[in-house]
Structures are given as C-alpha cells and as structure tokens.
C-alpha positions as CSV (number, residue, x, y, z in Angstrom):
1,X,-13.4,150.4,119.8
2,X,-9.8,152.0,119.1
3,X,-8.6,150.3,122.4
4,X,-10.5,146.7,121.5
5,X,-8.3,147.1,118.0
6,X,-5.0,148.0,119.4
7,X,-5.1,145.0,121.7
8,X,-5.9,142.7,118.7
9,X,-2.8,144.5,116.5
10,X,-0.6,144.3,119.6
11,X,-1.7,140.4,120.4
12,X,-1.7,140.1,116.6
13,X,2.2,141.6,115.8
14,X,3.9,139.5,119.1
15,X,2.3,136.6,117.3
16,X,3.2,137.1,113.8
17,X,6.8,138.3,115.3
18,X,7.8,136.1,117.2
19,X,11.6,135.2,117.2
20,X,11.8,136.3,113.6
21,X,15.5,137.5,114.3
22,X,16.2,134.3,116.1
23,X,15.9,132.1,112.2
24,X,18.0,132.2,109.6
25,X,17.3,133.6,105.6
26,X,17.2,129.9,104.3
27,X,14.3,129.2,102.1
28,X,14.6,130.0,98.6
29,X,12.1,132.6,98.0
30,X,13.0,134.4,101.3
31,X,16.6,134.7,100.5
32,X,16.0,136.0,96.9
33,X,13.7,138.4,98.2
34,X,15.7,139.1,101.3
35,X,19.1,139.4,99.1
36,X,17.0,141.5,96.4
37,X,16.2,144.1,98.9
38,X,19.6,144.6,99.8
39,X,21.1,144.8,96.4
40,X,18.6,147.6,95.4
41,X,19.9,150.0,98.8
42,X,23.2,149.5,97.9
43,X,22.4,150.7,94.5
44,X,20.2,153.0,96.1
45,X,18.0,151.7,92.8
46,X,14.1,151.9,93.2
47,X,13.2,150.0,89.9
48,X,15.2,147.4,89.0
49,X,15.2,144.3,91.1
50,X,18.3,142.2,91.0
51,X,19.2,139.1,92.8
52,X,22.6,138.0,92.5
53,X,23.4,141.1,90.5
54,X,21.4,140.0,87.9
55,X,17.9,140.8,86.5
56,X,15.3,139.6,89.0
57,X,11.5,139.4,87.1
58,X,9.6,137.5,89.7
59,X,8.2,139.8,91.9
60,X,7.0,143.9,92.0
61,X,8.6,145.9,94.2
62,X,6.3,147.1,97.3
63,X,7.7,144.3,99.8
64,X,11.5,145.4,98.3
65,X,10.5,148.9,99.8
66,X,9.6,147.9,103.0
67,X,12.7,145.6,103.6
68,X,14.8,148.1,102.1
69,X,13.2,151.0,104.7
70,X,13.6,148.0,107.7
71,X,17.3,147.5,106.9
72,X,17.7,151.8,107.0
73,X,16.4,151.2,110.5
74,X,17.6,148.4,111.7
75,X,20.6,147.1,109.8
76,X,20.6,144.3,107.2
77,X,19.5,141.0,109.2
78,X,16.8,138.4,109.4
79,X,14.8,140.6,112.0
80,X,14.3,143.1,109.1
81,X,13.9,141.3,106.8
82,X,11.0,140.1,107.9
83,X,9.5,142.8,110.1
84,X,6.9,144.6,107.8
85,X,5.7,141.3,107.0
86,X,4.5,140.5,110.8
87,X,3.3,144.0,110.4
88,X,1.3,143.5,107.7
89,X,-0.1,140.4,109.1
90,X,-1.2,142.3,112.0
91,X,-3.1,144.8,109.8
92,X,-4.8,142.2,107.9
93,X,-5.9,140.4,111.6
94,X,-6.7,143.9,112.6
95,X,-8.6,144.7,109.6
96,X,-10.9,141.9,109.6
97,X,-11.4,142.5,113.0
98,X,-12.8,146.2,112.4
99,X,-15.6,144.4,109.2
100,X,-16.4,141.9,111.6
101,X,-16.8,144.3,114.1
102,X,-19.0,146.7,112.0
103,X,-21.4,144.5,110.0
104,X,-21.6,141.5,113.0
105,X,-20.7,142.8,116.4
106,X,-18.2,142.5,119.1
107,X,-18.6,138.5,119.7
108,X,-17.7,137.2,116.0
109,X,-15.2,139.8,115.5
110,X,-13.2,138.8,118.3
111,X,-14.4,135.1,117.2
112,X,-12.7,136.0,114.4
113,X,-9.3,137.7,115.4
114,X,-9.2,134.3,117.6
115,X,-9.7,131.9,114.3
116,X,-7.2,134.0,112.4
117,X,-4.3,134.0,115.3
118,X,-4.7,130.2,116.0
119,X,-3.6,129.2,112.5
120,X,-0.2,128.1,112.4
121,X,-0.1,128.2,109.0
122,X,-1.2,131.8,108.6
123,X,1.5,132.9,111.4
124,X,3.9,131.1,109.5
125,X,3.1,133.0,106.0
126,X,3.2,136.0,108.3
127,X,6.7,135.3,109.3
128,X,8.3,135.2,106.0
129,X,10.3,137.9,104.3
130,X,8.1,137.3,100.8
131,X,5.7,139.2,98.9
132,X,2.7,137.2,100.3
133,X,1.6,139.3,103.1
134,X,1.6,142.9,101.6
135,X,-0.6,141.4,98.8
136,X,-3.2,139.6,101.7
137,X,-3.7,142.7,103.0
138,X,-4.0,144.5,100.2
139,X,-6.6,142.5,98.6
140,X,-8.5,142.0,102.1
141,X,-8.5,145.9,102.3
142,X,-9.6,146.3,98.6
143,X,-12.4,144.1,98.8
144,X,-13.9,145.2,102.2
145,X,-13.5,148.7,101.7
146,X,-15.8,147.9,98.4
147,X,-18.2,146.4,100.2
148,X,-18.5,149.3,103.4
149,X,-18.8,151.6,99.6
150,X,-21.7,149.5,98.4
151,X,-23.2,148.8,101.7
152,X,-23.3,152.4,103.2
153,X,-22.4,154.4,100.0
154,X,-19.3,155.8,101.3
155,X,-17.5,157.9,98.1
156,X,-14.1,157.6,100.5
157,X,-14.2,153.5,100.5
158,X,-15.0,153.7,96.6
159,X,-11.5,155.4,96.1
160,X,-9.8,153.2,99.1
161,X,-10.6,149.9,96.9
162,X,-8.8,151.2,93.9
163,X,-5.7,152.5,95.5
164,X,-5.7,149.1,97.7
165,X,-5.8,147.5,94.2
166,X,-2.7,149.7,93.0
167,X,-0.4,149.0,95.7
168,X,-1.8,145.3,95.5
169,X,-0.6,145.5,91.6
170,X,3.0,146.7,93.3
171,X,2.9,143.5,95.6
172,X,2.5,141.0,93.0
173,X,1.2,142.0,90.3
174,X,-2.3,141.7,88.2
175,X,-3.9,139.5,90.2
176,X,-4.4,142.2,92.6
177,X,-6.8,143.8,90.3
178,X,-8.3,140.4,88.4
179,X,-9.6,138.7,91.0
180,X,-10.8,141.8,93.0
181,X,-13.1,143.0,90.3
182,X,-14.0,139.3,89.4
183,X,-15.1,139.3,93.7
184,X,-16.9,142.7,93.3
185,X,-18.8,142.2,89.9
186,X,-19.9,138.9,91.5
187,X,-21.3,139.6,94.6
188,X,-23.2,142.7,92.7
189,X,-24.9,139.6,90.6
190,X,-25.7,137.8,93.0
191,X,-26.9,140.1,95.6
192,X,-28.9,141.8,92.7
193,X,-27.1,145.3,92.7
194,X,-25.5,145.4,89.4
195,X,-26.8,148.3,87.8
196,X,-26.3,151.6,85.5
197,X,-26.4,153.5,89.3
198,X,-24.2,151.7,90.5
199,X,-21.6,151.4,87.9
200,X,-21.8,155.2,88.2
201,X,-21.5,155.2,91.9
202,X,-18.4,153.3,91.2
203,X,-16.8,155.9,89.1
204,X,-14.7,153.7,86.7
205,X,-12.8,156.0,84.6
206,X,-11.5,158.0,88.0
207,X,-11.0,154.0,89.5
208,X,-8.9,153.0,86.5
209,X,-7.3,156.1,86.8
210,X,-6.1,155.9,90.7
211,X,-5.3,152.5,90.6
212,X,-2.9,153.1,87.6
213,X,-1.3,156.8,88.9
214,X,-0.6,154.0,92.1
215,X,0.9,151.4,90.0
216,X,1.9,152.2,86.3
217,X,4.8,154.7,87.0
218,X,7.4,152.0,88.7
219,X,5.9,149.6,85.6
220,X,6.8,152.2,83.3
221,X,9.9,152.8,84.5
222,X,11.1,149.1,85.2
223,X,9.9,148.9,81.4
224,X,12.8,151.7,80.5
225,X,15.4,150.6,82.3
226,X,15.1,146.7,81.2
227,X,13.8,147.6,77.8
228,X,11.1,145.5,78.3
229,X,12.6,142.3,79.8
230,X,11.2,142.6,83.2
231,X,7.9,143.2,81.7
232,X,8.1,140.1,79.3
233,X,9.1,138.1,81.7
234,X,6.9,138.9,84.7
235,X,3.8,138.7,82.9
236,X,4.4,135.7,80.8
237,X,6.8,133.3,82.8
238,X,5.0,134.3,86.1
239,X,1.2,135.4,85.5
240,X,0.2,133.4,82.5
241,X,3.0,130.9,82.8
242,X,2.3,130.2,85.6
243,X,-1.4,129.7,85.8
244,X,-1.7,127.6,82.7
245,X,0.9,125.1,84.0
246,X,2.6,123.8,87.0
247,X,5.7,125.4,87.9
248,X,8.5,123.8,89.8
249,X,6.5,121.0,90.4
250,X,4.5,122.3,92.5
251,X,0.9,120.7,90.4
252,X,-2.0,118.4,91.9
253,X,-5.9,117.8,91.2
254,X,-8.3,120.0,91.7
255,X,-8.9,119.0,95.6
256,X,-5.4,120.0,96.7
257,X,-6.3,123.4,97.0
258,X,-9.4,123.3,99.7
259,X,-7.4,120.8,101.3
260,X,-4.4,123.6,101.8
261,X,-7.5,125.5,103.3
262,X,-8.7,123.3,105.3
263,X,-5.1,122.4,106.7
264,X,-4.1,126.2,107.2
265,X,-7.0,127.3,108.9
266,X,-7.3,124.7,111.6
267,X,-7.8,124.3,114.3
268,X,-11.0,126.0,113.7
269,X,-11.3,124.6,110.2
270,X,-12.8,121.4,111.5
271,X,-15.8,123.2,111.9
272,X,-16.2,124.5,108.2
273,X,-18.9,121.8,107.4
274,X,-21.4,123.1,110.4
275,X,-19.7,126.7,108.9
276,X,-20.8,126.6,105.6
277,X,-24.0,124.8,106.1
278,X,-25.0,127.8,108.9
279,X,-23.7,130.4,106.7
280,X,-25.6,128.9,104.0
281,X,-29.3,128.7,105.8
282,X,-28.6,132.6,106.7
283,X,-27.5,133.9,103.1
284,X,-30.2,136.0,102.9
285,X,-27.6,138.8,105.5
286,X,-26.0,140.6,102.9
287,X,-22.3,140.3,104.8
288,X,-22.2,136.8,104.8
289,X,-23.4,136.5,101.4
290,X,-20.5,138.7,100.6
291,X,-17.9,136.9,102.2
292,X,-19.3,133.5,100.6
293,X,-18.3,135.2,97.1
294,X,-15.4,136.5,98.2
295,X,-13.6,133.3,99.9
296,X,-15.8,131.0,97.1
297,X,-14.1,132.8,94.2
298,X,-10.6,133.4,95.2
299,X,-10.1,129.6,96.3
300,X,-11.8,128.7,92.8
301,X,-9.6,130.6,90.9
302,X,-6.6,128.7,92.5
303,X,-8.3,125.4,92.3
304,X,-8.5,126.1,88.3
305,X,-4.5,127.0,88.5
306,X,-2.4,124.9,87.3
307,X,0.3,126.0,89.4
308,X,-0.8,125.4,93.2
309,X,1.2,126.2,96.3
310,X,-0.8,126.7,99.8
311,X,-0.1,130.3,100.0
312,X,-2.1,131.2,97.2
313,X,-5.6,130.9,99.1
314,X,-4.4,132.7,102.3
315,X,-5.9,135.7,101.1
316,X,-9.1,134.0,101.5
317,X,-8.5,133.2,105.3
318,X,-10.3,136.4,106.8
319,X,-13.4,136.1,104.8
320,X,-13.0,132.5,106.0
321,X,-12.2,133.2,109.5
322,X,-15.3,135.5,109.9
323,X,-17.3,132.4,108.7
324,X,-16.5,130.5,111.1
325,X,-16.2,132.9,113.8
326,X,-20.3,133.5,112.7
327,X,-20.3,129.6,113.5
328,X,-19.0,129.5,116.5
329,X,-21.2,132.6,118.0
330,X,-24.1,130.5,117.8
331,X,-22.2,127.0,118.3
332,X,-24.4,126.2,121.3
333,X,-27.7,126.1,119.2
334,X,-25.4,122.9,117.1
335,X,-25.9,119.3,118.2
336,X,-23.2,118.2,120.9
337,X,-22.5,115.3,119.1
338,X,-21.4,116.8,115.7
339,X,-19.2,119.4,117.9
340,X,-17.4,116.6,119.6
341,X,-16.8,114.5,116.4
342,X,-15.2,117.8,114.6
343,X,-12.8,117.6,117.9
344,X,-12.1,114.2,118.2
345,X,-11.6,114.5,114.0
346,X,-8.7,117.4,114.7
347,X,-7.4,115.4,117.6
348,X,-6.5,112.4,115.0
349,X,-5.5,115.0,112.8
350,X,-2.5,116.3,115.4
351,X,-1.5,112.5,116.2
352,X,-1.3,111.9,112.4
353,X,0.7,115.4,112.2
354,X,3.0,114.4,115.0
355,X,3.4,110.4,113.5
356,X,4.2,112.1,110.5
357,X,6.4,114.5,111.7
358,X,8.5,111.7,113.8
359,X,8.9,109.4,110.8
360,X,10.0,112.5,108.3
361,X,12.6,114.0,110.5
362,X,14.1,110.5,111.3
363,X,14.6,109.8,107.7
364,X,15.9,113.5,107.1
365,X,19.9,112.5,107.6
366,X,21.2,115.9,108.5
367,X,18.4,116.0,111.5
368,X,17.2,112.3,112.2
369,X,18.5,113.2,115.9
370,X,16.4,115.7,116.5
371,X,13.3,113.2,115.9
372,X,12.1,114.0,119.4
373,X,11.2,117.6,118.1
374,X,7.8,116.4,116.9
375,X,6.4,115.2,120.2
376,X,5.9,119.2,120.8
377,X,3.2,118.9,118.2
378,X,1.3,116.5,121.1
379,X,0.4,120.1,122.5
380,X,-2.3,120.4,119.8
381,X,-3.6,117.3,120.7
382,X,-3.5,118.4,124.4
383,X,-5.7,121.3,122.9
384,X,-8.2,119.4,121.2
385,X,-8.5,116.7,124.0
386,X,-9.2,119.0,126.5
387,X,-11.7,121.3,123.9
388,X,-14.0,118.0,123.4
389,X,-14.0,117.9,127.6
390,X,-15.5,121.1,127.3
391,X,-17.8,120.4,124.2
392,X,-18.8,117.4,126.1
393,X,-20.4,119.9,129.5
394,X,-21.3,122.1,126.8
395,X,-18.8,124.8,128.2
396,X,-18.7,125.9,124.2
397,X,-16.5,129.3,125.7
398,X,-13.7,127.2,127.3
399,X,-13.9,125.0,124.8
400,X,-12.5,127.5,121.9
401,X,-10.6,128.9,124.3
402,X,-8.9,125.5,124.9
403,X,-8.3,125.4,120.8
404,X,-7.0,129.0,120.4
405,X,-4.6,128.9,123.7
406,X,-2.7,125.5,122.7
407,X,-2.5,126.4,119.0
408,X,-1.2,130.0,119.9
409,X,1.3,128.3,122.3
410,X,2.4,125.7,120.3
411,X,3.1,129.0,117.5
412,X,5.5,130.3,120.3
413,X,7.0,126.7,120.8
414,X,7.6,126.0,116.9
415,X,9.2,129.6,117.1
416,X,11.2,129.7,119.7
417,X,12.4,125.8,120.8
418,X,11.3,123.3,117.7
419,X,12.2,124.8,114.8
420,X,15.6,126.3,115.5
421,X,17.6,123.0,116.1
422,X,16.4,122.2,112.8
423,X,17.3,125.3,111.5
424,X,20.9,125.4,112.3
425,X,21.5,122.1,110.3
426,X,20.8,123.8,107.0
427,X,23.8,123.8,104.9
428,X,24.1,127.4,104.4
429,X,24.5,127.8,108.5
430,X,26.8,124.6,108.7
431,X,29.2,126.2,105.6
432,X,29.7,129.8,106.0
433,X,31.7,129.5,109.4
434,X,34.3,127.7,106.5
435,X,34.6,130.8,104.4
436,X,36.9,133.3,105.2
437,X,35.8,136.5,105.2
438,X,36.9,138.2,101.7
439,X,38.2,135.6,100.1
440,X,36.8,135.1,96.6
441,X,33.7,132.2,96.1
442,X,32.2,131.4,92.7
443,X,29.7,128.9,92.1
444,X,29.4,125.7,89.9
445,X,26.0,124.9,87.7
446,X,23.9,125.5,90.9
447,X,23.6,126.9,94.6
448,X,21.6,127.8,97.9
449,X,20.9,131.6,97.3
450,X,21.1,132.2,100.6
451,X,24.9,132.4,100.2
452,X,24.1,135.6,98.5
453,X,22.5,137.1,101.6
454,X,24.6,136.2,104.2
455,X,28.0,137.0,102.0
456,X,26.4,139.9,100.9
457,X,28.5,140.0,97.2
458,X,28.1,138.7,94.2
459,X,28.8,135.2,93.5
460,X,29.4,134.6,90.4
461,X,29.4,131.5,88.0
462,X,33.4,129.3,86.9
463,X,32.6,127.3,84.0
464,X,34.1,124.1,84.1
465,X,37.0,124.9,81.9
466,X,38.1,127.6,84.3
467,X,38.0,125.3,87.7
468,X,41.5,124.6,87.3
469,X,42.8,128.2,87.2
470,X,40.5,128.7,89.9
471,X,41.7,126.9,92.3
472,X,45.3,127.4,91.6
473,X,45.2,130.7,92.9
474,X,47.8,131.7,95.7
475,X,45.3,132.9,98.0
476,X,42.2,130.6,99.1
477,X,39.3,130.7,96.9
478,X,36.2,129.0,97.3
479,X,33.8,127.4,94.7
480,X,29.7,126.3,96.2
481,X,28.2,124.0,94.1
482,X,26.2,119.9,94.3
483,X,27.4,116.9,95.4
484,X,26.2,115.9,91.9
485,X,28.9,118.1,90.4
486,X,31.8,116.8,92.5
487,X,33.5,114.6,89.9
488,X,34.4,117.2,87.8
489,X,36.7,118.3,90.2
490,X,38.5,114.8,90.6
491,X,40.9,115.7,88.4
492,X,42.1,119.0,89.6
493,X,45.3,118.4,91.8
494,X,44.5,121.5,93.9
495,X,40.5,120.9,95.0
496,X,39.4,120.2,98.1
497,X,36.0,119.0,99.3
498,X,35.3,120.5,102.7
499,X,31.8,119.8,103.2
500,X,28.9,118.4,102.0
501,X,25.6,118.8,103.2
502,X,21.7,117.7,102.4
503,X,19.6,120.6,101.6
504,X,16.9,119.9,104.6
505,X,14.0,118.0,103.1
506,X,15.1,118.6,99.5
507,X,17.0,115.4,97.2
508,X,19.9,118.0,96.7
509,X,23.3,118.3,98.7
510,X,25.5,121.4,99.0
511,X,28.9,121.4,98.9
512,X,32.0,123.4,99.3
513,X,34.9,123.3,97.4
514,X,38.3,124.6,98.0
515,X,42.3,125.1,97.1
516,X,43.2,124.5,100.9
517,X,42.3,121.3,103.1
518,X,42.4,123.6,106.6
C-alpha cells in the first residue's frame, strides 16, 4: 500500500507541476497572492497581509506561509510561488486515493486517482499560486477523516477532522468549518446515526476547542494589529458579501454551477449520468451514500451563491471522482450503446472546445496569430475517438485508458508548448523589458498587479494634478496606467506613450507612460 501511494503522489505532483516555473505571475489573484507573500518576508510579518503595501483583507494566511517558506528555499519566482500548491494537489489525489482504497478496494481507487489526474481543469487549479488548493485538501481531509471516525470509531480521526477544519479556517476562512459540519450532520441524518452517543463520541466542546487553538490566535492577532479592519472586511465584503451577491461579475442561474462540474471533471464526467444512477441503485453501502452527501451538499451550497466562479466546487471533485471511478469498475455490466454515446457526446464536446478556442484567440488582437494553438486541443478528440473504438470491442480497460492518457498528455502540451506563446503576449511580459531597473513608476486610477511582483516595490498612486511634476523629473520616471486614461496626459509637454497593450481576453489595455521617447 505505501509503495501503490507514493507512485500516485509521485505521478500526481509531475502532473500538478508541470512547467510551473516556465509561466509567468499574470492573473490577478495569483499575482496579489504571489506579491502578498513576498511583502510579508520582507517584513518578516506573520499577520498582516499586504498587497501593494497596503492592507490586503481577501484571503487568511496559510497559503502566504507556504509561499513565504518556498521563496526561503528557493528564491522569489514563479516556480515558488506555486510549488506547495502542486503539492497540495498531490495530497488531495493521494488522499482520496488512500478512502477509496480503504472503504472500495484497489480497482476504484486507482479508478479514481485516474479520474482525478485527467481533469485539466483540476491540474490547472492545482497550478496556481492561490488559496484554493490548501483549502481542497483541507476540507477533503476534514470530511474523510470524519467519516473513517464514524465508520470505525477511531478517537484519532475525531480530533484529525477538527484540526483539518482549523487550518481549513486559515486557508480561507469559515467556510472551512460551515459546510463541513453542514456535510457531517447530514450524512448522520440520513444514514440514521445522529444520536446523543454519537454527539458524545464526537466530543464537541474539545472539537470547538482544537479547531479554534488552530485558527483563532492569527485571527486574534490580525484583529490587533488592524484594529479590526481585516476582520470587518473579510467577513463581510468576502464571506457574506460575497455569497448574497455576485461579485466582480462573476453571477449566473442556478445551472452554471453543475455545468462548471461537469466541464472540470471531464473527460470522465460524461459518464456522471450512468454515475449517479449506479451510485444511486447501491445507496444502501454506507461510503457511497456518504460521498453522495458530501459532493451533493457542497455543489448546492454554491449553486445557492450568488457569487459563482468554477473553482468553488472543486472541493467536491474527489467525492466526485470516487463516484465515478465506482462507475467505471463495473462499466462492463452497462449497455454498450449508452457507453459509446457518452464518448461520441465528449468527442463533440472537444471539437466544440477546439472551434471555440480557434475563433476566440483569432479575435483576441494581441494573439490572433497564434490561432493555430487550438488545433492541440484535437488531441482530446484523438482520445475520445479512439476510447469509443474500444467501447465499441468492449475492451472497457483500454478504453479509459485511451481517455486518461490523451487528457494527461494534452495537460503536458497546454503546459509546456500551448500556453506559453500566449503567455508571453501579456502586457505585463511585453512592458517590463521598458523599465529600467530603479527608476521610479507610479500608477494612474488603475493597473496589472503583477507589476508589483515582478518590480518587487511599491507602486504607488500620482493623482492627476501631480502628472505634470512627475514627469518633469530630470531622471526617467515611469507612470502604468489604461488606455482609457491616456488623454489626460495630452497636455503634458513631457509624456510619452511607449506602449499599449490588451490585457489578454479582458476589454482593458495597459499602458506605459513616460518622460523619455527611447
């Protein structure tokens, strides 16, 4: 067993890591989170998060600790960054692997490790220097070492759920601890286990009490040191805020959400109907009916959100991926024809992905040359042509096989050759080679916060009654701000306008702004 679950952490980890020092700190959230992390080693500050040298309230600390130890190790770069996040991936793969393992055998939980690895969406989350995966694994561990407590009444796995729920806190927050409990007092309903003994087995007062000695102190002292602000903020603007109404935009109906599961778990998702239907006819095994409540209650709860982004249901992949991996250990007692018309469904799904890839990047402006970049996605489609062969001669083994291998490959190939042309084009990358190295930069009204990162100072704001002292500074100065701002520099004699670049697939443009032409 210990060498079965190295080889899934080691396949798991390559996977998860792959060229994740070979991509730039672009995205938004990754570069505030990235940029955060430094800020707080160079204070050498373990409670206040800043970004920008200012107050950051959107995120708990845990994943600032591991960048901040990965950046002691390794320097400050993209690589670290984002390395505890591949390994944290790798623990939640390896994880499920070990439940699946104990409560369903050898053949669903490697079923399993193979659903999880094959979703590109899941490496992709994996890949990121965000908050996301510490709390996956957190809340995976929290909820299946509850259920190995109630299951085999293990005292050790009682205390394991609540200090997986305190670090989970420390991730990102309540949530960690809401939806958790709302999972385990659940699945005690319904399985027809809630009771007085139980409760007791549970030992409350000492759960509340771990789970708090984990997570209150930073809380408390974050609380201190902001006198309260960080508190305020976190919980109102980005708990309750956030679930009683969209933020950013980022809304939808009610649907959106089990289509972002249905859309990150593939390629095996296309099985979820004959899934769910099988699991369903067999609820009467206690696992499954646990995992039903567990992947049934967290994708609700984010349904019901009015805020909806499709990272938010990843923590329901492994009870998910488990599901299916059930499925497809007993795929060969399903009819051939509904097997083949899940395939041939997926394989539309990949030509649709790739049509819709071709047309987007082509009327993307700073990358419509690189519109050839979506024919890689035709791998998938190789995948799923060659899976329905198999399907077809009822070779059901080669036929996952055929799934997992060209989804894992084409993780490698988005990794390593499609996604870094595009990249390079962003306009943080196509800027920074124009700032010299020292020179003062401000911004105006707005900015990529990934300038932050890479310049590794503050940037700090010019008001547009200072813009003409500014730039009439002896020495070159430089000022980031939008396109949309630009006119208010037409009438500063000394301004300069050296680039201007579309954020990639966002309706804003960067631009750079300076007291020198060369």
């Amino acid at each position: 067993m210990v060498w079965k679950g190295l080889f899934v952490f080691i396949v798991s980890l390559i996977i998860f890591s792959a060229n994740i020092g070979g991509l730039f700190i672009y995205s938004l959230d990754e570069a505030k989170n990235a940029e955060c992390a430094r800020e707080m080693l160079e204070r050498k500050d373990f409670v206040v998060p800043t970004f920008n040298y200012q107050l950051r309230t959107d995120k708990p600390p845990l994943h600032y600790y591991f960048m901040m130890l990965s950046y002691s190790i390794f320097g400050v770069n993209e690589f670290s960054a984002r390395f505890f996040s591949a390994v944290f991936g790798a623990l939640t793969v390896l994880i499920t692997f070990i439940f699946a393992y104990r409560y369903f055998g050898e053949k669903v939980a490697f079923l399993s490790f193979i659903v999880l690895i094959s979703s590109i969406h899941l490496s992709i989350q994996f890949h990121m220097a965000v908050p996301d995966p510490y709390l996956i694994f957190m809340i995976n561990a929290s909820l299946f070492s509850f259920y190995v407590a109630v299951k085999e009444r293990k005292s050790a796995f009682v205390y394991l759920f609540y200090l997986f729920m305190g670090l989970g806190v420390l991730s990102k927050g309540p949530v960690a601890v809401v939806l958790p409990l709302a999972v385990a007092f659940l699945y005690l309903a319904v399985s027809r286990n809630f009771s007085l003994e139980t409760v007791r087995f549970f030992r409350p007062v000492q759960g509340i009490l771990i789970t708090a000695l984990v997570s209150v102190p930073w809380y408390l002292a974050v609380y201190i040191k902001t006198e309260g602000k960080w508190i305020y903020e976190f919980i109102f603007k980005h708990n309750i805020h956030r679930f009683s109404q969209p933020m950013e935009g980022h809304g939808g109906i009610f649907l959106i959400t089990f289509l972002f599961v249905f859309v990150g778990m593939l390629p095996f998702s296309v099985f979820i109907v004959q899934t769910l239907k099988k699991v369903w006819n067999d609820r009467k095994n206690d696992s499954l009916k646990f995992l039903m409540v567990f992947a049934g209650t967290y994708i609700l709860f984010f349904a019901l959100s009015k805020t909806k982004l499709p990272n938010y249901t990843v923590p329901a992949y492994p009870p998910l991926a488990i599901m299916i991996g059930y499925y497809l250990s007993q795929i060969n007692r399903s009819k051939v024809q509904s097997v083949i018309s899940s395939v041939i469904f997926y394989i539309f799904i990949t030509v649709g992905v790739v049509i819709g890839l071709y047309i987007g990047i082509k009327n993307e402006p700073p990358i419509s040359d690189l519109y050839y970049l979506s024919l890689w996605f035709l791998i998938l489609t190789v995948g799923g042509a060659l899976a329905a062969v198999f399907f077809f001669k009822r070779n059901y083994q080669m036929g996952i096989i055929s799934l997992s291998a060209f989804s894992v490959f084409m993780i490698f190939v988005f990794f390593y050759i499609a996604f870094p042309p595009v990249d390079r084009r962003n306009p943080v990358m196509q800027m920074l080679p124009l700032i010299e190295k020292n020179s003062r930069v401000r911004y105006y009204h707005s900015f990529n916060p990934a300038f932050v990162f890479y310049l590794k100072k503050e940037i700090k704001p010019v008001k547009k009654s200072e813009l003409s002292q500014f730039l009439n500074r002896k020495e070159r100065v430089y000022i980031i701000t939008r396109k949309k701002y630009l006119k208010d520099f037409k009438d500063i004699s000394n301004s300069y306008v050296l680039k201007v670049v579309k954020d990639l697939f966002e309706k804003k443009h960067s631009a750079l702004v300076s007291n020198r032409k060369d």
